[in-house]
BAFI-3210 file (N, C-alpha, C; in Angstrom, 3 decimals, decimal comma, padded with zeros to 6 digits):
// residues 258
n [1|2|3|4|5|6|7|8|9|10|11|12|13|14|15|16|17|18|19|20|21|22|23|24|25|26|27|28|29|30|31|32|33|34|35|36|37|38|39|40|41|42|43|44|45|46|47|48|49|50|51|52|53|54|55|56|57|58|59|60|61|62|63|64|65|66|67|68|69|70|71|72|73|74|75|76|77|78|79|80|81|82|83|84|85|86|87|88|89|90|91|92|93|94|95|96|97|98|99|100|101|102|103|104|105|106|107|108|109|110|111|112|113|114|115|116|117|118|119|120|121|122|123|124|125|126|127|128|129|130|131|132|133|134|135|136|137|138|139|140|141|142|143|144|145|146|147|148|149|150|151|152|153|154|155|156|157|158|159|160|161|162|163|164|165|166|167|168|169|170|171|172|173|174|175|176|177|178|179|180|181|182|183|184|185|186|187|188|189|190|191|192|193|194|195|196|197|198|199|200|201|202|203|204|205|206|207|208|209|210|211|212|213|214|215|216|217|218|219|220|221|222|223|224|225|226|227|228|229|230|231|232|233|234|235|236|237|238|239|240|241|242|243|244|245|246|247|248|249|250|251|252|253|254|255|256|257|258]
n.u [215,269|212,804|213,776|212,072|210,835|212,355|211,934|213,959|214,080|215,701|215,502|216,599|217,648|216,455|214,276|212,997|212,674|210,500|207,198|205,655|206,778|207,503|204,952|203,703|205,955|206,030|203,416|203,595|205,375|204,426|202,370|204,128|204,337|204,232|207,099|209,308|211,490|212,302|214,785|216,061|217,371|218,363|219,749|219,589|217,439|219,298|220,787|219,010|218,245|220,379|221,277|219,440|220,011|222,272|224,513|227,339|227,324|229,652|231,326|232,660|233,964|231,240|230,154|229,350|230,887|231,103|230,881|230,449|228,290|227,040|226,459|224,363|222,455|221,924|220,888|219,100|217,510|217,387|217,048|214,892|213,054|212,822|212,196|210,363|207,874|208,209|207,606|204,994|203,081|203,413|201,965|199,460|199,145|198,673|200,499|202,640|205,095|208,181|210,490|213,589|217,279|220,415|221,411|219,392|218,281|220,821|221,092|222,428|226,018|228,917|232,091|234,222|234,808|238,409|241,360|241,155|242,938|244,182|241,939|239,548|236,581|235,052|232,637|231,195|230,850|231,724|230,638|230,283|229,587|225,809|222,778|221,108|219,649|217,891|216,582|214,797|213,557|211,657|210,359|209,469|207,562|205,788|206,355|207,292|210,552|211,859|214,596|217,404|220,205|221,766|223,931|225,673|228,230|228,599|229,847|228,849|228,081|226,561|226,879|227,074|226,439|226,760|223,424|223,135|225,088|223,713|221,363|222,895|224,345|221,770|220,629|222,873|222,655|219,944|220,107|220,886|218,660|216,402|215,110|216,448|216,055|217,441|216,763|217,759|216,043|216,141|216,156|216,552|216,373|217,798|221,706|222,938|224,977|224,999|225,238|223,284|221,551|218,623|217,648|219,854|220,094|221,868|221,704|222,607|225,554|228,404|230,805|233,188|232,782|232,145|234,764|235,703|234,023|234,416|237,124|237,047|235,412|233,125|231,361|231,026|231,124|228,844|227,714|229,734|229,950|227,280|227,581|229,783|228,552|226,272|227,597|228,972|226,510|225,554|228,240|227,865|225,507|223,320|220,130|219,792|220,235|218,954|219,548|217,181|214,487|212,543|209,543|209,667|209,356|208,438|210,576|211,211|212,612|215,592|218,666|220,390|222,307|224,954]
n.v [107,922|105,587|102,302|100,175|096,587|093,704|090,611|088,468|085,113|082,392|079,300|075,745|073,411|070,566|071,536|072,886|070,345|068,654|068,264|068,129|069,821|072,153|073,320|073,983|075,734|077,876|078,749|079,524|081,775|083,006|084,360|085,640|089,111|092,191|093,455|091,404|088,893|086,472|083,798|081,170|077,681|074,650|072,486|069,548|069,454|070,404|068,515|065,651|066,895|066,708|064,390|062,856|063,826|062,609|063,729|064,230|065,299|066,577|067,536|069,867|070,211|070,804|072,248|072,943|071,818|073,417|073,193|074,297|072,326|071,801|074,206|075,142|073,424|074,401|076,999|076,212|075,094|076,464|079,510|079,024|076,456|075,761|078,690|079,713|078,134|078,364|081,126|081,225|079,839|081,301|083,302|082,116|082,464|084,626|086,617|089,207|088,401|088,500|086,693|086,564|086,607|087,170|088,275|090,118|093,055|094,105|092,945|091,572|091,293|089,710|088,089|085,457|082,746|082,350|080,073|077,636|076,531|074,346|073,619|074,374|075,884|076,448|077,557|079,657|081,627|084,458|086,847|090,512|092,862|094,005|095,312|096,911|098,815|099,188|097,118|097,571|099,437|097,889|096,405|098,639|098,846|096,716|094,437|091,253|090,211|087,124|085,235|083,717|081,517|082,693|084,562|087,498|088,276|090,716|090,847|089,338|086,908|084,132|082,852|080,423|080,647|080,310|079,833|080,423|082,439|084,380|084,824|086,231|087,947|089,857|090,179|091,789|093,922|095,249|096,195|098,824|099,956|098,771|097,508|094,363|091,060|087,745|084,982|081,834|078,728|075,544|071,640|070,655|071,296|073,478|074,513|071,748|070,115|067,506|065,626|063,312|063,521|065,257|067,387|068,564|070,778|074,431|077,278|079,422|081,142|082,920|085,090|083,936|081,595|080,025|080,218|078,084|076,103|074,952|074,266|072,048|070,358|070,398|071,876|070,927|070,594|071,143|073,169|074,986|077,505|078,199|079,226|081,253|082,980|084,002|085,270|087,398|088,422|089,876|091,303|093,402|094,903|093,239|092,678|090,468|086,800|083,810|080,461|077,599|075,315|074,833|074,830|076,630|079,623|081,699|082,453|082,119|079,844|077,507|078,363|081,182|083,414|085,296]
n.w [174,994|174,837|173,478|170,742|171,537|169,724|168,733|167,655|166,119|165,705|163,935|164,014|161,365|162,231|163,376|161,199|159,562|161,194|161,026|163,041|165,180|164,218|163,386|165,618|166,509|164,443|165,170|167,774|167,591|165,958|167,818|169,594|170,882|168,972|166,932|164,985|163,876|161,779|161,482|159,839|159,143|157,669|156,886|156,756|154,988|152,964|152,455|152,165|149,910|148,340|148,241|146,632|144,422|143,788|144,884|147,241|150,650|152,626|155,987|158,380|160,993|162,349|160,092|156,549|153,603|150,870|147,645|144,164|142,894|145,371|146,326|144,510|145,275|148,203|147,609|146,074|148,477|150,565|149,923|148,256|148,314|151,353|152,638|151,284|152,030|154,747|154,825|153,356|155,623|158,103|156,516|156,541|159,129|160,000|160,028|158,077|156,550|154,573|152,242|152,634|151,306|152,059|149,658|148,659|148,459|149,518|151,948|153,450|153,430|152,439|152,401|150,297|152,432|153,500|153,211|155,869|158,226|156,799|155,481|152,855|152,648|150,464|149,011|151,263|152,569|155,008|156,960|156,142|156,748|157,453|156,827|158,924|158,667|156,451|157,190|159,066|158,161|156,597|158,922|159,972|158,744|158,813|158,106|158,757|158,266|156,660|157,059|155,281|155,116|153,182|151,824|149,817|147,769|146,613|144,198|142,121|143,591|145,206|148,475|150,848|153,957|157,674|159,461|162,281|162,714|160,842|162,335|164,415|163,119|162,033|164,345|165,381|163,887|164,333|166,857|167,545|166,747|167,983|171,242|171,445|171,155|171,292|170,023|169,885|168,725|169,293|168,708|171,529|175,116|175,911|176,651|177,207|179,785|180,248|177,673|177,286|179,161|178,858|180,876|181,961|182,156|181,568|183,380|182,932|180,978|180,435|179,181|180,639|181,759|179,198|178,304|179,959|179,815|177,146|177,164|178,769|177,123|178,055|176,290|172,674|169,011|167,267|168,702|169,845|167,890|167,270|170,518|170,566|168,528|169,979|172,412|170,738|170,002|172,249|173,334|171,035|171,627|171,916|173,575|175,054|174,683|174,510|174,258|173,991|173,871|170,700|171,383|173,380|173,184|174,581|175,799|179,011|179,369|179,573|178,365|179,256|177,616|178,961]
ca.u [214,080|212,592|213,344|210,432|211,143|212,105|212,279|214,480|214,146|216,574|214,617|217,221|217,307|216,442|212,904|211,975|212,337|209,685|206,203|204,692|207,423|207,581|203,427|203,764|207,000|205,263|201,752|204,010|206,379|202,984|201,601|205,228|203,762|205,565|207,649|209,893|212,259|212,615|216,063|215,834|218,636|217,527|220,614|219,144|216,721|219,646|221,521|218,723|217,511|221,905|221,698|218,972|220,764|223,433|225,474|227,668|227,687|231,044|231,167|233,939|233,176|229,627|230,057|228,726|231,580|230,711|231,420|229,783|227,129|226,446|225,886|223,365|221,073|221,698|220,178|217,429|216,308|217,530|216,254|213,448|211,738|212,636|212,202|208,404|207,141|207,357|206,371|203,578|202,923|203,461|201,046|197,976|199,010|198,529|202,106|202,968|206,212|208,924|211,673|214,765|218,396|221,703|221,363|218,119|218,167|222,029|221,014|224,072|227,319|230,060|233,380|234,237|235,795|239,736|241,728|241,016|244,026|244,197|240,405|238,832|234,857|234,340|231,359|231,142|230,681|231,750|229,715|231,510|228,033|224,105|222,013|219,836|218,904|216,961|215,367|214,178|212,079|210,383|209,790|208,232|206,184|204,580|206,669|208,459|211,717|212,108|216,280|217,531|221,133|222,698|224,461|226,454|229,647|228,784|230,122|227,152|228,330|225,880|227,489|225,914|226,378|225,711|222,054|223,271|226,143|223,255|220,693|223,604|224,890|220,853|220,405|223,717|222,779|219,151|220,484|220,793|217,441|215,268|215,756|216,308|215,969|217,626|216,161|218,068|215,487|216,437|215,484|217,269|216,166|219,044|222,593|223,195|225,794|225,510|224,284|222,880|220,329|218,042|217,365|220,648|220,523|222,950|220,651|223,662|226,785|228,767|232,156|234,352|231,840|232,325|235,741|235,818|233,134|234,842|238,378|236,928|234,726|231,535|230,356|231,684|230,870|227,978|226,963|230,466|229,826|226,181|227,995|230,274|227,586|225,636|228,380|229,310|225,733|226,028|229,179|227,370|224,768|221,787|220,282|219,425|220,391|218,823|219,191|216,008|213,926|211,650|208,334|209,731|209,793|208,478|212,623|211,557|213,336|216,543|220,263|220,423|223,839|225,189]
ca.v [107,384|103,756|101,515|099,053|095,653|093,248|089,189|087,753|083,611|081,751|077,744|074,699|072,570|069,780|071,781|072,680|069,112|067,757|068,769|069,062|070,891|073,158|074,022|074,575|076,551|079,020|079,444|080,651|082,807|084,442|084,899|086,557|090,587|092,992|093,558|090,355|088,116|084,843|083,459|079,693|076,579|073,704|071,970|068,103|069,288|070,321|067,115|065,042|066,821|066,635|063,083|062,313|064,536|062,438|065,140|063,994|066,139|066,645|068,569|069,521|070,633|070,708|073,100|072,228|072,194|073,979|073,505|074,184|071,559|071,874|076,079|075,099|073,201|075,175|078,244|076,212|074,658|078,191|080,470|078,932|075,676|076,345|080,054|079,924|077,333|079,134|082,699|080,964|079,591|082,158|084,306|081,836|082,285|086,145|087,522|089,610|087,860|088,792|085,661|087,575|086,314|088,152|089,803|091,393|094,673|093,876|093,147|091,468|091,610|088,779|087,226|084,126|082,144|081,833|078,308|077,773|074,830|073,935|073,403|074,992|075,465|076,280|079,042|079,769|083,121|085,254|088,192|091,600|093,668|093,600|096,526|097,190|100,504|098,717|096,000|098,028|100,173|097,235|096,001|099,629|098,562|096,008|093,582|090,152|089,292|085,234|085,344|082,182|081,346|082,915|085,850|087,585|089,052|091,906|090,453|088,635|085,362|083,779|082,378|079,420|081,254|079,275|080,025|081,433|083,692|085,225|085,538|086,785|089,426|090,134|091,196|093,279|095,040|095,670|096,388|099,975|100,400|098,208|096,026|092,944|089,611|086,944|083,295|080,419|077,973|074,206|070,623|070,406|072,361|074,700|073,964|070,865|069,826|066,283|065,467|062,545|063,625|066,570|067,682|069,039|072,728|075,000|078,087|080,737|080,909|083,889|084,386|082,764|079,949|079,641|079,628|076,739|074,842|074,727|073,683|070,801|069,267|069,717|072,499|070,897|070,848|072,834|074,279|075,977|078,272|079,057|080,134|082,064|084,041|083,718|086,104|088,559|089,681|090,390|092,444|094,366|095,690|092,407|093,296|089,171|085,873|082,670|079,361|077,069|074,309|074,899|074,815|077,849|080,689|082,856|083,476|081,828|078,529|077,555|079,004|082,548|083,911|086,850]
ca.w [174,339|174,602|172,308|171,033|171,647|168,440|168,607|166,507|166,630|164,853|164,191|163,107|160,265|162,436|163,767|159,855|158,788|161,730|161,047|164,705|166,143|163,137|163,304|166,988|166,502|163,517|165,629|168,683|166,490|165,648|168,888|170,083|170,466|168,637|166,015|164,905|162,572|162,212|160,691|159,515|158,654|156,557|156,517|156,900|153,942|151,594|152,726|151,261|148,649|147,561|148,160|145,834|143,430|143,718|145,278|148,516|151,818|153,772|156,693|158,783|162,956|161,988|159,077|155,364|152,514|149,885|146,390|143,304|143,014|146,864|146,226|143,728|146,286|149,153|147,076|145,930|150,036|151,624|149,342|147,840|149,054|153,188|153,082|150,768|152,733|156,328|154,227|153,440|156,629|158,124|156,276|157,154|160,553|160,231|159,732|156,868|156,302|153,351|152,416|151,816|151,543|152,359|148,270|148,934|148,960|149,457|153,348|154,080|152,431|153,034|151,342|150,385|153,519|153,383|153,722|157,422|158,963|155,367|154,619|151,614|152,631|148,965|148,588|152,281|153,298|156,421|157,253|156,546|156,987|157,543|156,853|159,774|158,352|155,615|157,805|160,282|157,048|156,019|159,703|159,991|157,640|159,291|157,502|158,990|157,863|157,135|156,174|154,961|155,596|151,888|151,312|148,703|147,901|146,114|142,760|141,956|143,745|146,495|149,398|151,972|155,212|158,693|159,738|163,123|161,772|160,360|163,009|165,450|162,487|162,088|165,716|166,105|162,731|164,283|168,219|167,814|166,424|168,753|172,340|170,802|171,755|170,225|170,623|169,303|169,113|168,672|169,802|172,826|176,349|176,132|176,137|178,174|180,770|180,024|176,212|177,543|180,184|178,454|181,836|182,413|181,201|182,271|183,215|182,447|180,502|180,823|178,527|181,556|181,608|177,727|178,264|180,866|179,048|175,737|177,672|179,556|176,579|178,115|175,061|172,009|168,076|166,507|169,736|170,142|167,092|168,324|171,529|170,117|168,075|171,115|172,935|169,825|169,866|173,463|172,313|169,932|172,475|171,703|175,183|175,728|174,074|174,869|173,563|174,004|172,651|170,152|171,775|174,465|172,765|175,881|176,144|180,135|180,107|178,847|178,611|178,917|177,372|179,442]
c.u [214,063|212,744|212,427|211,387|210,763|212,689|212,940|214,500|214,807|216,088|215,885|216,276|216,294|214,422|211,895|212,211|211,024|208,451|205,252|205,723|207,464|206,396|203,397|204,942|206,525|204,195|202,050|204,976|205,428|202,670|202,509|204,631|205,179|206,012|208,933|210,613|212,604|213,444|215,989|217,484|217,660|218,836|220,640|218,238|217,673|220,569|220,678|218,378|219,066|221,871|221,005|219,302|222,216|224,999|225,676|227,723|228,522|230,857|232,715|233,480|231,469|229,107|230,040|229,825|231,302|231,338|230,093|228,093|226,314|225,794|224,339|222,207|220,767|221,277|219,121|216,679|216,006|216,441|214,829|212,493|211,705|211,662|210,527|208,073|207,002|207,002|205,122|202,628|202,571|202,026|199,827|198,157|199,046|199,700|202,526|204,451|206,686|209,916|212,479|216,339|219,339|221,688|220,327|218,359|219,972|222,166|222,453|224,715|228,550|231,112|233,939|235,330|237,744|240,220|241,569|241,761|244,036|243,170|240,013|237,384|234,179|233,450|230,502|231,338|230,911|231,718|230,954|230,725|226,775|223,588|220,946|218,775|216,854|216,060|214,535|212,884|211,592|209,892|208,835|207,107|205,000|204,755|207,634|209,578|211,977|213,563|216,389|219,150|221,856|222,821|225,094|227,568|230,017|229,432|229,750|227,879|227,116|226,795|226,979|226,924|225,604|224,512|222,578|224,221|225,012|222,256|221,691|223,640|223,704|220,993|221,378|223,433|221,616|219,528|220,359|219,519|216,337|216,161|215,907|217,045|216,266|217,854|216,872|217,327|216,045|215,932|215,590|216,370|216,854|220,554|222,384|224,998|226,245|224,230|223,258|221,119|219,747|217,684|218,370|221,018|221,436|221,795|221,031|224,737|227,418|230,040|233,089|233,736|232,465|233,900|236,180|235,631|233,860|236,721|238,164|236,076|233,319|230,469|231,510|230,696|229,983|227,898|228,361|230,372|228,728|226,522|228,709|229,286|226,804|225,976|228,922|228,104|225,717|226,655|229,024|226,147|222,997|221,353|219,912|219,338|219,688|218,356|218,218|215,553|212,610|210,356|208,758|209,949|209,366|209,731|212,272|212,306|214,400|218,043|219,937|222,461|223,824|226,858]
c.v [105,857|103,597|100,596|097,924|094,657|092,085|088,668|085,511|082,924|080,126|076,865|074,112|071,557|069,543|071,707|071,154|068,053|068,603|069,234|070,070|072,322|074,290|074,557|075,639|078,027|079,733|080,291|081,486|083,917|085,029|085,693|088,398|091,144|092,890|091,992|089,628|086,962|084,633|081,795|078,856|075,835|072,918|070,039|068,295|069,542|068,781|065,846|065,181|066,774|065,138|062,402|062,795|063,832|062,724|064,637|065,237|066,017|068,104|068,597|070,778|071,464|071,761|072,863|073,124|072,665|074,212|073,615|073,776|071,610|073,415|075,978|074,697|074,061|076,330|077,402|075,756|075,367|078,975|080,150|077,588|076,107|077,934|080,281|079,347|078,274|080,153|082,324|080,613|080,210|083,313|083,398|081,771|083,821|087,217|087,763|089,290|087,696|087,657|086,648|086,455|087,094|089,113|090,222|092,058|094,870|094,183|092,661|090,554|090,265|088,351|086,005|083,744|081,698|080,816|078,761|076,384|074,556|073,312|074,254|074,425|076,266|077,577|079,018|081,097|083,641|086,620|089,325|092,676|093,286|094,803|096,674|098,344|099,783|098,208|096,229|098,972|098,873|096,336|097,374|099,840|097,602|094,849|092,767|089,452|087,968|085,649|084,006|082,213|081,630|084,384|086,169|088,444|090,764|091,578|089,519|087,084|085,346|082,464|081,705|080,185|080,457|080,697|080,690|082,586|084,821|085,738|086,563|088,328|090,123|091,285|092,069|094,319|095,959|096,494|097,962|100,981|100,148|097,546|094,822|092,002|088,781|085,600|082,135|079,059|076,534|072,934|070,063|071,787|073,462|073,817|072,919|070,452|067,919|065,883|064,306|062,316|065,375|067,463|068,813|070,453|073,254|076,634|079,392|080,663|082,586|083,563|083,547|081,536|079,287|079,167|078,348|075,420|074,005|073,797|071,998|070,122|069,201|070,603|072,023|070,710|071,912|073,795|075,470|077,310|079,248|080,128|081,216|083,329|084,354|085,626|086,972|089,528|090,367|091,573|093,789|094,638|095,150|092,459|091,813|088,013|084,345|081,499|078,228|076,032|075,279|075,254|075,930|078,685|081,987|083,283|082,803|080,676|078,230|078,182|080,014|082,817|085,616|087,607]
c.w [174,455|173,766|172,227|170,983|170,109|168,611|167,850|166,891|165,183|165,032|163,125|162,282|160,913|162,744|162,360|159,780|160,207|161,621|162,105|165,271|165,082|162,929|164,670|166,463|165,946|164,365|167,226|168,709|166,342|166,520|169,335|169,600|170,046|167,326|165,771|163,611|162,389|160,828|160,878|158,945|157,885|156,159|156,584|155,387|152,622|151,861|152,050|149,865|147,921|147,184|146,687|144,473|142,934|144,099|147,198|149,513|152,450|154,564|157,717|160,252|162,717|161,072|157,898|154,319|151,651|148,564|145,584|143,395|144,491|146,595|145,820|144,378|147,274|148,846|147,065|147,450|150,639|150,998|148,390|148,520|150,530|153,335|152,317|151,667|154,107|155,702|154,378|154,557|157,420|157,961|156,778|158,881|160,527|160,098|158,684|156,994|154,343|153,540|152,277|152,232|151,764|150,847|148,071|149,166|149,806|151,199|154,085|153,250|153,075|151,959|151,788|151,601|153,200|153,503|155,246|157,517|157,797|154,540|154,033|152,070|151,763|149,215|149,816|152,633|154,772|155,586|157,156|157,340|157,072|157,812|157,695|159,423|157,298|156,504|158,509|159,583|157,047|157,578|160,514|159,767|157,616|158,919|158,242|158,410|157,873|156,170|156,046|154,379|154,129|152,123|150,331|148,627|147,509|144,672|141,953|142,161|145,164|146,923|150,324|153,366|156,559|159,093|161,561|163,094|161,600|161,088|164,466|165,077|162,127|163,333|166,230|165,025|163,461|166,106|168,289|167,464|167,315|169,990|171,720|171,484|171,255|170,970|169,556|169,646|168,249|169,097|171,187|174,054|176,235|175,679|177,074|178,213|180,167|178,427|176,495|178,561|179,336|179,718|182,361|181,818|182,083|181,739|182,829|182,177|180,455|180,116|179,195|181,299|180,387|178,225|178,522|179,877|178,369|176,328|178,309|178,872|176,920|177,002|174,056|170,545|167,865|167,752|169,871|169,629|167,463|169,390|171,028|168,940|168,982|171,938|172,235|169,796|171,108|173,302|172,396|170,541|172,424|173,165|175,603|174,800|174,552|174,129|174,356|173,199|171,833|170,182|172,941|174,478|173,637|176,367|177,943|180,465|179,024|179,051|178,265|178,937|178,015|178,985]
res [x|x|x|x|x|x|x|x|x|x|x|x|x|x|x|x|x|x|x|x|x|x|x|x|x|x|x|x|x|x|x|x|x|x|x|x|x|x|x|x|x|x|x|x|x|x|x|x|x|x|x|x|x|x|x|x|x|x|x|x|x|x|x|x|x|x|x|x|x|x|x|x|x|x|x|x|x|x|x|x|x|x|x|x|x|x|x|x|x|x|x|x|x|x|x|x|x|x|x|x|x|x|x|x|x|x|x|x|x|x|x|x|x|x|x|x|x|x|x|x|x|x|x|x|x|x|x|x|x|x|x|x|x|x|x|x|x|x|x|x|x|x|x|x|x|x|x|x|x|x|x|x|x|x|x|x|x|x|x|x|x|x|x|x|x|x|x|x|x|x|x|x|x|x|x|x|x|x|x|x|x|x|x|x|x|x|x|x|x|x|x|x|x|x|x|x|x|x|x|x|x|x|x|x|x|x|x|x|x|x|x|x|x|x|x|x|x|x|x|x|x|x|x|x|x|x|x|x|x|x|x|x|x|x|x|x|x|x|x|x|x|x|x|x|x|x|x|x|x|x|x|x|x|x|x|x|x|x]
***
């Protein structure tokens, strides 16, 4: 039996916080046929709205510490200002779009992160589960998933979870239900070769590639993580990964992960 084809587009912090790339981004999110999900960051918007809170940001290989007072914002930018705002958005652009976080409908399940090298990243979540069963009823339904980078433990704690973690563990939950497509859209062309020249995409990465890359310095910080979720949904049977800018969500230009 065919499966139907289901978009998932994962949009950085960096896209929500600019207003043209963000209205373009939404109005060709919409136009994408089909069934679809769009998984969001916002990690520049809880960074100021901490600051003016008074509340410092430390990060450590491009991953957001998490204590306490940090939890508290990153619920309110994730789960409520980021995640209304595109709903709403969203809906005047024609898409019945639901916000949901990882304790909705207890979509996905995670525990708190262990010391990692002897860093404590505080109320940081890794993925244990993600209910595709569920997501795939209410995308039956005619309904768009907007996730927003929190999950929970199951013992009523919420957990800041990176924003691709979750569109990766999204599309392997939904993989056996639909073809799915999973678009890491960001401001950059794709990955690049040389950070310096945007020009320089690299048009296929392949796990050897990764390997190389990551050995010789030319894929290093956030993007490594990306990759590496990049290549788990792979894995887990995502039938096509490609990271992209923003404005190219036709999945034709850009890094395709094989």
């Amino acid at each position: 039996m065919m499966k139907e084809r289901l978009t998932i587009v994962k949009v950085g912090g960096a896209v929500v916080e600019d207003e043209a790339q963000l209205s373009q981004l939404l109005k060709d999110f919409s136009a994408i046929p089909g069934k679809k999900v769009l998984v969001h960051g916002g990690g520049r918007k809880a960074t100021k709205v901490a600051e003016s809170l008074g509340i410092e940001s430390k990060m450590v290989n491009g991953r957001r510490i998490t204590d306490a007072d940090m939890l508290s914002v990153v619920t309110m930018v994730y789960g409520g200002l980021v995640n209304k705002n595109l709903v709403a958005r969203l809906q005047a652009n024609g898409v019945n779009a639901l916000g949901l976080t990882g304790a909705d409908m207890n979509v996905i399940r995670s525990h708190k992160r262990p010391l990692k090298d002897g860093i404590d990243f505080g109320f940081v979540g890794d993925v244990d589960s993600a209910d595709g069963q569920m997501l795939s009823k209410l995308i039956e339904e005619g309904i768009t998933p907007v996730m927003a980078p929190l999950t929970h433990d199951g013992q009523g704690h919420i957990l800041n979870t990176n924003a691709d973690t979750i569109a990766s563990e999204t599309a392997k939950a939904l993989a056996s239900f639909y073809d799915v497509t999973l678009i890491f859209s960001f401001e950059k062309k794709g990955v690049l070769r040389n950070p310096d020249d945007d020009d320089s995409v690299i048009p296929t990465i392949t796990r050897a590639d990764f390997i190389k890359y990551k050995a010789d310095g030319t894929i290093s910080g956030g993007m490594l993580p990306k990759i590496e979720n990049a290549l788990a949904a792979i894995d887990a049977g995502v039938k096509e990964v490609v990271i992209t800018l923003a404005t190219a969500l036709d999945g034709h230009s850009g890094t395709i992960i094989k």
